[in-house]
KEFI-875796 format. One line per 8 residues: number of its first residue (from 1); their letters; for each residue x, y, z of C-alpha. Coordinates in steps of 0.02 Angstrom, whole numbers, plus 50000, padded with zeros to 5 digits. Layout:
N
NUM) A) X:Y:Z; ...
This chain:
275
1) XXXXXXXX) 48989:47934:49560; 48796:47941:49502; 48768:48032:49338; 48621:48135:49312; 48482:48057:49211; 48472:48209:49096; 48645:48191:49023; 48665:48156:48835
9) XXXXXXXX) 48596:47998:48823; 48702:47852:48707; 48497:47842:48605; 48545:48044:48605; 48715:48022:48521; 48682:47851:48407; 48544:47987:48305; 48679:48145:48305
17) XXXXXXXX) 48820:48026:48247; 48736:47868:48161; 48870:47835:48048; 49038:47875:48155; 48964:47780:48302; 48954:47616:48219; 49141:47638:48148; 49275:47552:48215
25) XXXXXXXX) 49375:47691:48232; 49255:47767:48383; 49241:47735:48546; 49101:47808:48664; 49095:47805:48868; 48965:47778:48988; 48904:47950:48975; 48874:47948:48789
33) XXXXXXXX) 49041:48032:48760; 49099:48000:48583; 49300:48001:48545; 49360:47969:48356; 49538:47865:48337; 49672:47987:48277; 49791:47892:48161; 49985:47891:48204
41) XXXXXXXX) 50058:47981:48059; 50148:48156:48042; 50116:48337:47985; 50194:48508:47958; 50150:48608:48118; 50120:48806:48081; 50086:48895:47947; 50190:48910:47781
49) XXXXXXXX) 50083:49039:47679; 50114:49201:47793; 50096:49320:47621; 49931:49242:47605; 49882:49241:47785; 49947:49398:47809; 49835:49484:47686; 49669:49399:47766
57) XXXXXXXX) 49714:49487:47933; 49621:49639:47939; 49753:49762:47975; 49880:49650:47882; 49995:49636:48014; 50117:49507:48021; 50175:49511:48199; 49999:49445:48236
65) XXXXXXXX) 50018:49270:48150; 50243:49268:48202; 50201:49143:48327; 50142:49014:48190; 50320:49014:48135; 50438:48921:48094; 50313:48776:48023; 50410:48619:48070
73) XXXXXXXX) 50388:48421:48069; 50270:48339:48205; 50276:48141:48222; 50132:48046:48321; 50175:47876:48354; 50049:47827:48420; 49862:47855:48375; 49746:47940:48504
81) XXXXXXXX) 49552:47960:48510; 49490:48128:48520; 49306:48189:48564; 49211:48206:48416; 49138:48367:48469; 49181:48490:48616; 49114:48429:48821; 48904:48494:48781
89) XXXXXXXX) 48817:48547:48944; 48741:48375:48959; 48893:48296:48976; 48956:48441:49082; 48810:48431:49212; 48829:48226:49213; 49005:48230:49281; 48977:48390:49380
97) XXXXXXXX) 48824:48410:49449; 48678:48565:49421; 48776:48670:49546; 48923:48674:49449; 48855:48776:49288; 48939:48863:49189; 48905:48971:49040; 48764:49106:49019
105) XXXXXXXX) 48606:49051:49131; 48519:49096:48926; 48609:48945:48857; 48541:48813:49005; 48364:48884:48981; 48360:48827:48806; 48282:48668:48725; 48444:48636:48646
113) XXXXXXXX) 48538:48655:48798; 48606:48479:48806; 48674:48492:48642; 48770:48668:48671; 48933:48666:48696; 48980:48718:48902; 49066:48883:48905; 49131:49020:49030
121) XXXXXXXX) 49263:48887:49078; 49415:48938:49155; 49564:48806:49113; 49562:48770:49288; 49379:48721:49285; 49433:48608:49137; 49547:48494:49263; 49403:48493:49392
129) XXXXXXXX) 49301:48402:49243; 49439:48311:49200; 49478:48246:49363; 49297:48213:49418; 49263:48096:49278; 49444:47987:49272; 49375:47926:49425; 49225:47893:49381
137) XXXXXXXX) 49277:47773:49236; 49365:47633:49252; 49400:47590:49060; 49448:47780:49020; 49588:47911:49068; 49550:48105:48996; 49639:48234:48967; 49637:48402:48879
145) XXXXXXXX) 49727:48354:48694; 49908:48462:48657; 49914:48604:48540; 50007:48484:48420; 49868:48359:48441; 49731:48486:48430; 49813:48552:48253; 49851:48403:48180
153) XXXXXXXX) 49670:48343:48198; 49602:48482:48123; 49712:48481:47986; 49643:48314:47951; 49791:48263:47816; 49766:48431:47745; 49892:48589:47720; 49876:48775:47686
161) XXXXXXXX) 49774:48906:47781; 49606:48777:47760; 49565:48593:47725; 49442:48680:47623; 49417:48843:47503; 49368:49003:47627; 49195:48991:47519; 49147:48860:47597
169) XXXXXXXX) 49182:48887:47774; 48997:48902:47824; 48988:48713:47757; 49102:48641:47904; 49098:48793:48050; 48982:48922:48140; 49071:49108:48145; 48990:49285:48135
177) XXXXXXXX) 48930:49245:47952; 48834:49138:47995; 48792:49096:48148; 48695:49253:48207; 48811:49283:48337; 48762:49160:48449; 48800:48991:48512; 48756:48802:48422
185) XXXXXXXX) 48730:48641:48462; 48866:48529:48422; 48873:48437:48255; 48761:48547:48152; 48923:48575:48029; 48990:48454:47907; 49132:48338:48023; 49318:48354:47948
193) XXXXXXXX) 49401:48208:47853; 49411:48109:48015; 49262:48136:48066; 49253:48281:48219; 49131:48410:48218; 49172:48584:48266; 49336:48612:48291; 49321:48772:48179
201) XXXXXXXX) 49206:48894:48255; 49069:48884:48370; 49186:48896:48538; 49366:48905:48556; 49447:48766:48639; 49567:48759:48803; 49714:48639:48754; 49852:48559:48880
209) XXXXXXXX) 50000:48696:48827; 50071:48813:48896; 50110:48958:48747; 50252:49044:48717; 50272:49116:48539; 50444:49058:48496; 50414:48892:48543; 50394:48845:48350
217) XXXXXXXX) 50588:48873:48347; 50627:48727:48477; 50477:48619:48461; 50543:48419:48499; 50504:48321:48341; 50383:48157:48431; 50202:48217:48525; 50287:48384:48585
225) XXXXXXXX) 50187:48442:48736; 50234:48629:48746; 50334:48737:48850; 50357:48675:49028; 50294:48818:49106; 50215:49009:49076; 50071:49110:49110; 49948:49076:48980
233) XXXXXXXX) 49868:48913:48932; 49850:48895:48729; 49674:48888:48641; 49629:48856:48478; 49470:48865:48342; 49389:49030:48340; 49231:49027:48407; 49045:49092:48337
241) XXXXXXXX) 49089:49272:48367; 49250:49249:48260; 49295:49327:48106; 49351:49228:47955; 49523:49277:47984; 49505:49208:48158; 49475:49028:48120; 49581:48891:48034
249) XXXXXXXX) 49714:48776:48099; 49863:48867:48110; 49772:49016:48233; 49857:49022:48412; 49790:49122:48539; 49797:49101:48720; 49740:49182:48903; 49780:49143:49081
257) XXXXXXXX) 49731:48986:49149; 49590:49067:49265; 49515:49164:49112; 49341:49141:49099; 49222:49187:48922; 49049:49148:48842; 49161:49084:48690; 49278:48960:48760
265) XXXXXXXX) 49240:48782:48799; 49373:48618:48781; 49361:48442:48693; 49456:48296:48765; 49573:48156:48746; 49532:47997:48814; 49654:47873:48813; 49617:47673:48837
273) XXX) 49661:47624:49033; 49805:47482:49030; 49720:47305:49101
């Protein structure tokens, strides 16, 4: 498959990422796709300060944040490299073409647009992306990352509502404080401890799962993958038009798999092909 010349270049990438793209712990693909290495490890999954939570919610009501409940062990194994940002419209239009936009035609028209984040994709669309460019690349298999996966990334080795006080949230994501209420080009933020840009704010982000709100209560203990079936497909983040409340790790929310908004976008997983 031929990718478009106006994709995000690897010269594009080495000056947004200088210092994670020399690391070890980074691979990036032909398209200039960077993906940080995950360690194996384990983490509490869910949230274990409801009181706390509970009073950030604007109407303070705890049915709204249940379905973080009960927080339980999560084992990975294995390590796994995640993107280090979410899919950007350059990469977007490299696997699938300019007829295949998605997103506000106001987002493409910008100078920034390679850098933007691709939104107004369905779950669905997500797969076609997906699918498109594991066969185009031959050292590479993708996937959208689990909810587990998503979370403990995020989380970064860090517990409690934040990895960081609430003051300095505008540090490390973009939401209605201060973003302006509009969409930014990836890695503007401060990265997390290992080293991914974005997964608070700026768009929410499709995972794998399918959600179900007690699924907390019978989670499997190794890489759990979710419920094996439902109607809505889990995604995480917040997104620019988010309030505070709306974004840190523990935050489920989730829509039908053929939902379609100018604030939700994916990241992927790609996972080394066996030789």
């Amino acid at each position: 498959m031929e990718f478009h010349k106006n994709s995000l270049t690897l010269l594009t990438l080495l000056t947004i990422f200088p210092l994670q793209v020399q690391a070890a712990a980074t691979i990036v693909n032909d398209i200039g796709m960077a993906f940080r290495e995950i360690p194996a490890g384990e983490f509490t999954m869910g949230s274990t300060d409801l009181d706390e939570i509970i009073i950030e919610q604007p109407d303070g009501k705890a049915a709204m944040v249940r379905d973080e409940t009960p927080a339980h062990r999560v084992v990975f194994k294995q390590p796994f490299y995640l993107g280090i940002t979410e899919v950007t419209q350059g990469q977007w239009q490299a696997v699938m073409g300019k007829d295949k936009q998605r997103g506000p035609d106001s987002h493409w028209s910008r100078k920034d647009w390679q850098q933007l984040p691709v939104v107004g994709v369905t779950w669905h669309d997500t797969q076609d992306f997906i699918e498109r460019l594991n066969g185009s690349d031959a050292k590479y298999r993708y996937r959208l990352p689990t909810e587990a996966e998503w979370e403990y990334a995020a989380r970064a080795g860090h517990s409690g509502m934040r990895p960081w006080p609430v003051e300095e949230m505008p540090e490390f994501a973009w939401y209605i404080e201060n973003s302006g209420d509009i969409i930014q080009p990836v890695a503007k933020r401060k990265a997390n401890a290992w080293g991914l840009h974005d997964l608070y704010g700026n768009v929410w982000e499709w995972t794998g799962d399918w959600y179900a709100p007690d699924y907390y209560a019978n989670t499997p203990t190794v890489s759990p993958r979710g419920p094996g079936e439902g109607t809505k497909k889990v995604r995480r983040g917040g997104s620019f038009h988010c309030q505070v409340h709306l974004v840190r790790p523990g935050y489920r929310a989730a829509d039908t798999p053929d939902t379609r908004y100018s604030v939700i976008g994916f990241r992927v997983v790609a996972e080394p092909r066996q030789k």
